[in-house]
C-alpha positions in Angstrom: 12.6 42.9 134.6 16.5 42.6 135.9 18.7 45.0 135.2 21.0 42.2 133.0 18.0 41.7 130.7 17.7 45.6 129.4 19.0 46.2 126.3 21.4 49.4 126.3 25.0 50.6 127.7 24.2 50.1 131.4 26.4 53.1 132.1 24.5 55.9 130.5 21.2 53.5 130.8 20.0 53.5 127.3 17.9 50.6 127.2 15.7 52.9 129.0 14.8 55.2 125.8 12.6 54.9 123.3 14.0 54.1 119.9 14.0 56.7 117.0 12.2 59.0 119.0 9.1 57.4 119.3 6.6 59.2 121.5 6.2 57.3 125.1 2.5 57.0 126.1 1.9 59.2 129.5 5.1 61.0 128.4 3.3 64.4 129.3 1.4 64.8 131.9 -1.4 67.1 132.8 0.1 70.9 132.8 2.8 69.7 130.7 1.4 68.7 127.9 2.3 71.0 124.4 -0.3 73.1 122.6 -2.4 71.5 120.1 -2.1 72.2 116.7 -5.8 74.0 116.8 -4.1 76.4 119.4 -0.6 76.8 117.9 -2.7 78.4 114.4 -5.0 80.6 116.8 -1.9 81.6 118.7 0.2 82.0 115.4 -3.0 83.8 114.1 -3.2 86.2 117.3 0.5 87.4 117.2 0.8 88.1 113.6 -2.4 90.6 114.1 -0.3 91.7 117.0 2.3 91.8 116.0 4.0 89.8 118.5 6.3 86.9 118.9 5.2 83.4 118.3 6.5 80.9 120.8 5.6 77.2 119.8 7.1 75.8 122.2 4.2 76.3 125.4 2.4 73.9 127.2 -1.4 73.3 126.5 -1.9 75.9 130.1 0.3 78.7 128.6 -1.3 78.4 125.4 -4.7 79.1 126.7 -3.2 81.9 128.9 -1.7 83.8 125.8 -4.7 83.1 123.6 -6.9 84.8 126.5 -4.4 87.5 126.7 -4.0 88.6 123.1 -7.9 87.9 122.7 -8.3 90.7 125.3 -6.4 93.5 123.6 
């Protein structure tokens, strides 16, 4: 596709974005992908008997990590 034929401000290279945030196939890959919900509510779970923070922001990897962690204690 030519560059004249992408919709969008060619300056800030809109056309390139997904409208109204709609999620991109393959947007995440691998290590990056976030938590699932079944781990965010053992995680949530976890700290509150903890007593410790809840981050929902982690990757699938870092989920797993701080699940194992707090299961440990």
């Amino acid at each position: 596709m030519a560059d004249d034929t992408i919709p969008g401000d060619k300056n800030t290279g809109t056309g390139n974005f997904p409208i109204g945030g709609a999620v991109v196939h393959g947007e995440f890959s691998g290590k990056d992908e976030p938590m699932t919900d079944k781990q965010a509510a053992i995680l949530r779970d976890l700290c509150e008997k903890k007593n410790e923070a809840f981050d929902g922001n982690m990757t699938r990897e870092q989920a797993d990590a701080r699940i194992a962690a707090l299961s440990d204690d």
